[in-house]
C-alpha positions as CSV (number, residue, x, y, z in Angstrom):
1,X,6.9,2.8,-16.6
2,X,9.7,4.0,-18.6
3,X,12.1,3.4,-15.5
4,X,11.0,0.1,-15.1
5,X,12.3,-0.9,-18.8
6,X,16.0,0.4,-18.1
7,X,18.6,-2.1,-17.4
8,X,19.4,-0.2,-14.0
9,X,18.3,-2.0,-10.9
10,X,18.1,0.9,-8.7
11,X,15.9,2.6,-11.4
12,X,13.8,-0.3,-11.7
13,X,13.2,-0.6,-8.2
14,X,12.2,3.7,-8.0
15,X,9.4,2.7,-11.1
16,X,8.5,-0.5,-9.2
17,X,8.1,0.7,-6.0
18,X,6.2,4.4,-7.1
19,X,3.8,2.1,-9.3
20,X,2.6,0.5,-5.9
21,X,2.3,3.5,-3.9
22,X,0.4,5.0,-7.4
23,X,-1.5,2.2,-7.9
24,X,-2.1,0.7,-4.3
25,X,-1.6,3.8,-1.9
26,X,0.9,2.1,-0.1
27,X,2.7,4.1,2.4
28,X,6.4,4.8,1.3
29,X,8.1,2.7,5.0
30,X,10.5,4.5,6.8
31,X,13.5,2.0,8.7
32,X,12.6,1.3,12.6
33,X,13.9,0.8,15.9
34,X,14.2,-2.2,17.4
35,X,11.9,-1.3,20.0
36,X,9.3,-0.4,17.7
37,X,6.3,-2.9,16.3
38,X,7.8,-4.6,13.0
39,X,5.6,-2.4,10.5
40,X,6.3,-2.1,6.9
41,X,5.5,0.2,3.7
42,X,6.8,0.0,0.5
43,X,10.6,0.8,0.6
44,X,11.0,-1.1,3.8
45,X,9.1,-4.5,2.3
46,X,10.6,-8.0,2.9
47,X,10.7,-11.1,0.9
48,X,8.8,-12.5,3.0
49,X,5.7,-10.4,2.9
50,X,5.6,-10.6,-0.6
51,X,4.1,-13.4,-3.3
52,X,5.3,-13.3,-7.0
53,X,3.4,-16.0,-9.2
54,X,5.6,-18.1,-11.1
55,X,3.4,-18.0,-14.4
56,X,0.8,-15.6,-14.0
57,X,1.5,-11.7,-13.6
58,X,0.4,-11.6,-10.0
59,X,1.6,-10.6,-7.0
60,X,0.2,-11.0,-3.2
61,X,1.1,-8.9,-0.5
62,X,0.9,-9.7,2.9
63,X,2.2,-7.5,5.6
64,X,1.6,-5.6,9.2
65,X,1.1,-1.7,8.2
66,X,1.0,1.4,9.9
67,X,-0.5,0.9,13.5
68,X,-0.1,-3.1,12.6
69,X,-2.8,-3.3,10.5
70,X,-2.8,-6.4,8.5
71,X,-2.5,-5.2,4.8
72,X,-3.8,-8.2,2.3
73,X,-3.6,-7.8,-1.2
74,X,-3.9,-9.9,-4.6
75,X,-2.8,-8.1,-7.5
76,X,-2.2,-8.2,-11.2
77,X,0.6,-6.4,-12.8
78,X,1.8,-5.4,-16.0
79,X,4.5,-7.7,-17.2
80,X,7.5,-5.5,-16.7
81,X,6.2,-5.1,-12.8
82,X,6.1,-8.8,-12.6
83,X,9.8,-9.1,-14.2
84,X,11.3,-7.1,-11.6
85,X,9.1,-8.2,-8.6
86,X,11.2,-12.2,-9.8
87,X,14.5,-10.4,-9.8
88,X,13.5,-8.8,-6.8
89,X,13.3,-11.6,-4.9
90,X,16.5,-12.7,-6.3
91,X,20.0,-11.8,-5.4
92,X,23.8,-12.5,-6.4
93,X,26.2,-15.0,-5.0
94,X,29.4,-16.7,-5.8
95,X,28.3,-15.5,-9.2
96,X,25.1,-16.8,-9.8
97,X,21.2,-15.5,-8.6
98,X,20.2,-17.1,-5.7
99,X,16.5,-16.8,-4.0
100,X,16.8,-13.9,-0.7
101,X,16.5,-14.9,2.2
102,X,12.6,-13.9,3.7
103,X,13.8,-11.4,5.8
104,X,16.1,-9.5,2.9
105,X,15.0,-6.3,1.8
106,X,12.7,-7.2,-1.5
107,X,14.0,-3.4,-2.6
108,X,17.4,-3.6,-1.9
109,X,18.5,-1.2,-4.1
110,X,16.7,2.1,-2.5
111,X,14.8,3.2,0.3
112,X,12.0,6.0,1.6
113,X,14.7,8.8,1.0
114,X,15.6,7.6,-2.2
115,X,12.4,7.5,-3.4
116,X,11.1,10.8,-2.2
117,X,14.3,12.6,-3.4
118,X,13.3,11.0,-6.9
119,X,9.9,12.2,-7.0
120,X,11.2,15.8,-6.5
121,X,13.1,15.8,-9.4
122,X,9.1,15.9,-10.9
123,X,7.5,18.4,-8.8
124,X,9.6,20.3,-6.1
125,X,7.0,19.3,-2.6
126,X,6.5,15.8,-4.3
127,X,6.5,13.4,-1.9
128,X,5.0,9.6,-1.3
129,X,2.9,11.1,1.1
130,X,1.2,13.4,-1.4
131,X,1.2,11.0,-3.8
132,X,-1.1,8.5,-1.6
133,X,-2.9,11.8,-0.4
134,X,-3.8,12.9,-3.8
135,X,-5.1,9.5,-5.2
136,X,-6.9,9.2,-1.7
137,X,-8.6,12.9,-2.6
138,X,-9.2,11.4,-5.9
139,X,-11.2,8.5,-4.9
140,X,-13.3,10.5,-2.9
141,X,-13.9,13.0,-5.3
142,X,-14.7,10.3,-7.8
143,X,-17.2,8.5,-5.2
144,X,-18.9,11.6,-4.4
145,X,-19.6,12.4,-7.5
146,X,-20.8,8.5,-8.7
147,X,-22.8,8.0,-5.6
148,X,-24.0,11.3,-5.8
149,X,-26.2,11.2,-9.3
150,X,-27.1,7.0,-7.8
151,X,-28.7,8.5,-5.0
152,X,-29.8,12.3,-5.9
153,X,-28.4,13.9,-2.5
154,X,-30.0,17.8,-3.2
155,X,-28.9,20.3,-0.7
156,X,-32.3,20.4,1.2
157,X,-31.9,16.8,2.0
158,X,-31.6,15.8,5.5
159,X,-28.1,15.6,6.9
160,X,-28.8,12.3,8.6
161,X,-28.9,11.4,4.4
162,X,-25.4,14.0,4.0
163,X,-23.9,11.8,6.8
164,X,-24.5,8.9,5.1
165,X,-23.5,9.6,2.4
166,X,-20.5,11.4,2.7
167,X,-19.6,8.0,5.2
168,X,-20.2,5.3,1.9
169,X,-18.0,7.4,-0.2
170,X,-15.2,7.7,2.3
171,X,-15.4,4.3,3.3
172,X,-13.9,3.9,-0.7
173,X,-10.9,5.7,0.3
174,X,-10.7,4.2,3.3
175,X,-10.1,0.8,1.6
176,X,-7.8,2.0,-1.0
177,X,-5.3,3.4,2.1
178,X,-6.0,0.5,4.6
179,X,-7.6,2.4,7.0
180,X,-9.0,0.2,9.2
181,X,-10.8,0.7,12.6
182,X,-8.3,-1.1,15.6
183,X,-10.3,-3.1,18.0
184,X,-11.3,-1.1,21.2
185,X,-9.4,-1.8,24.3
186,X,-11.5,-4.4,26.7
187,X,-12.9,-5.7,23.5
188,X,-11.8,-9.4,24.3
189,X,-13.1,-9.2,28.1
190,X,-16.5,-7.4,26.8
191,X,-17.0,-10.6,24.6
192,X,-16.3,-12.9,27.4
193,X,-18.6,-11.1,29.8
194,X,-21.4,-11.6,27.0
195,X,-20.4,-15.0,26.6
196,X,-21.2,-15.4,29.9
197,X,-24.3,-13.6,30.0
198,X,-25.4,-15.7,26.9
C-alpha cells in the first residue's frame, strides 16, 4: 500500500499491480508473439479488459487467461486502488489526460520483469509465481483445516471420504487461480450425436 500513496506512477503501478496478484492470484503476463493466442495476466492487461466504476470503488475484470480461460471478476477495492485503476485508464496528450485507447497497456508504466525484479528487492527468489503459489498453498491449507473439523475426517476413514475431501478443498484454490477444466476435444460432436439419439 505504501507504494500506491507515492506521487510516482511507475511505483503506483508496482503496488497496484502486486495488490492483484496478492489479492486475486493473478498470474504476472509475460508479452506474446503474434502467433500466439491473445492471453493476458496482470502486467500485460489492456484497457479493454478492464472496468473501473465511476463512483463506487469497484473494478471488473474480464479477460482470456492462461490456456484462454475466460477470467471474470467483480471486485472492490480500497480507495487508493480505485484512484490509480482511473488514472490508469488515462493517459497524456497535447497536455491534457485523455481516456486510452482499449487496446493500450492499462499498466503502462512496468511490465512482468519490472515487477519481479521489484519483488526481489523483498526476498531474493521472490517472484509473482511464488507469490500466487504461496497464497494458493495458503488456501488450501486454510480449507483443509476448516473442512476438516466440519466433517471429522480421522485417519481410519475410508479414502473414498480422503478423496473427497482433499477434492472440495482444492477445488477452493482452484477458484482463487482460475483453474478451470478445458472442454474435451469431440465435446461438440458428442453433444450432437446425443442430440440425435435424444
Amino acid at each position: 500500500m505504501k507504494l500506491m500513496e507515492t506521487g510516482n506512477q511507475e511505483m503506483q503501478q508496482l503496488g497496484v499491480a502486486t495488490y492483484f496478484i496478492d489479492k486475486l492470484a493473478l498470474r504476472v503476463g509475460n508479452e506474446k508473439g503474434e502467433d500466439e493466442a491473445d492471453t493476458v495476466g496482470c502486467c500485460s492487461l489492456r484497457v479493454e479488459h478492464v472496468s473501473v466504476h465511476d463512483t463506487q470503488a469497484k473494478i471488473i475484470f474480464d479477460f482470456l487467461g492462461k490456456d484462454s480461460m475466460r477470467y471474470y471478476n467483480e471486485v472492490d477495492v480500497p480507495g487508493c486502488v480505485h484512484r490509480i485503476m482511473k488514472n490508469c485508464m488515462m493517459k497524456p496528450k497535447d497536455g491534457e489526460r485523455v481516456k486510452k485507447e482499449p487496446k493500450d497497456d492499462l499498466f503502462d508504466q512496468i511490465n512482468a520483469g519490472r515487477l519481479n525484479d521489484y519483488l526481489k528487492t523483498h526476498m531474493k527468489d521472490l517472484s509473482a509465481k511464488v507469490f500466487r503459489t504461496y497464497n494458493a498453498s495458503t488456501v488450501l491449507e486454510r480449507q483443509l483445516q476448516v473442512k476438516g473439523k466440519e466433517q471429522e475426517i480421522k485417519s481410519d476413514s475410508e479414502i473414498n471420504t480422503k478423496v473427497k475431501f482433499f477434492n472440495d478443498c482444492n477445488r477452493d484454490v482452484a477458484l482463487l487461480c482460475n483453474h478451470k477444466k478445458a472442454a474435451a476435444k469431440g465435446l461438440k460432436e458428442k453433444l450432437e450425436q446425443m442430440e440425435g439419439v435424444i
